[in-house]
C-alpha positions as CSV (number, residue, x, y, z in Angstrom):
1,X,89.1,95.1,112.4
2,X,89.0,93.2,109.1
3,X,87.8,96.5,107.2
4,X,90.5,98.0,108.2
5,X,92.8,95.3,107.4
6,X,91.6,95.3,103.5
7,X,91.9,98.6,103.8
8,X,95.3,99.1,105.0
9,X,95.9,95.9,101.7
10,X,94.6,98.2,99.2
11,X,96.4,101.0,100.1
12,X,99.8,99.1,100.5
13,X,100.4,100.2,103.6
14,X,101.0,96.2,105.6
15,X,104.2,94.6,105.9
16,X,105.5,91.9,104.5
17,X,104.4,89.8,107.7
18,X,100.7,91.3,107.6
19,X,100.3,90.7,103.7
20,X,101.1,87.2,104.8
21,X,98.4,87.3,107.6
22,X,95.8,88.8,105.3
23,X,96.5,86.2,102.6
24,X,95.7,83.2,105.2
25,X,93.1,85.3,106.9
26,X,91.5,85.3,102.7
27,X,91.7,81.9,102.2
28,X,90.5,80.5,105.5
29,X,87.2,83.2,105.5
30,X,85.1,83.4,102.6
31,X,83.2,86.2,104.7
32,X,86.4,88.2,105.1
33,X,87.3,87.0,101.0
34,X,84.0,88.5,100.5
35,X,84.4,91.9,101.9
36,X,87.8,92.1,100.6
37,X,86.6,91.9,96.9
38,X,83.7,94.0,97.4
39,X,86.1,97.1,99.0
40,X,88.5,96.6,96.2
41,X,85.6,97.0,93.7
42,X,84.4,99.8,95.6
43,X,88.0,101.3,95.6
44,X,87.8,100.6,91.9
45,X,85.3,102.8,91.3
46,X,86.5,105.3,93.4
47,X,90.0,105.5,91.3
48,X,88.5,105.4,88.0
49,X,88.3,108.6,85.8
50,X,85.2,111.2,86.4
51,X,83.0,112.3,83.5
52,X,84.0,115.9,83.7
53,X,82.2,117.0,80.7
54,X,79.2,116.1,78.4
55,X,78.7,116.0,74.4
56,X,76.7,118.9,73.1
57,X,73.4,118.2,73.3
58,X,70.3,119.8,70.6
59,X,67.4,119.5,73.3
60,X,64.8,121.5,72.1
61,X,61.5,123.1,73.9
62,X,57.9,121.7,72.9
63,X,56.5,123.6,70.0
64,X,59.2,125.5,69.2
C-alpha cells in the first residue's frame, strides 16, 4: 500500500486530501520517509537523459 501511495505522489496523481495524508504519513514514519526518498531517487534516474551515443573512439588491435 505505501509503494503505491509514493507512487501515486510522484506521479501527481493524489488529491489534495491524500497529499495531506502522505505528508503526515512522512513525518510520522521514517520507514515509509525512507522508501519515499529512495523511489524518488529511483524515479530520478529513470527521467534523466540516456547516453544515446559515444565519442569516437581510436582502439587499436595488438601489434598492429
Amino acid at each position: 500500500m505505501n509503494d503505491h501511495l509514493i507512487s501515486m505522489y510522484i506521479d501527481n496523481e493524489l488529491s489534495l486530501d491524500d497529499k495531506i495524508v502522505f505528508v503526515e504519513t512522512i513525518h510520522g514514519n521514517e520507514n515509509f520517509k525512507e522508501d519515499a526518498v529512495s523511489l524518488l531517487r529511483q524515479e530520478k534516474l529513470l527521467r534523466s537523459e540516456v547516453v544515446d551515443h559515444l565519442p569516437a573512439l581510436d582502439i587499436r588491435e595488438p601489434g598492429k
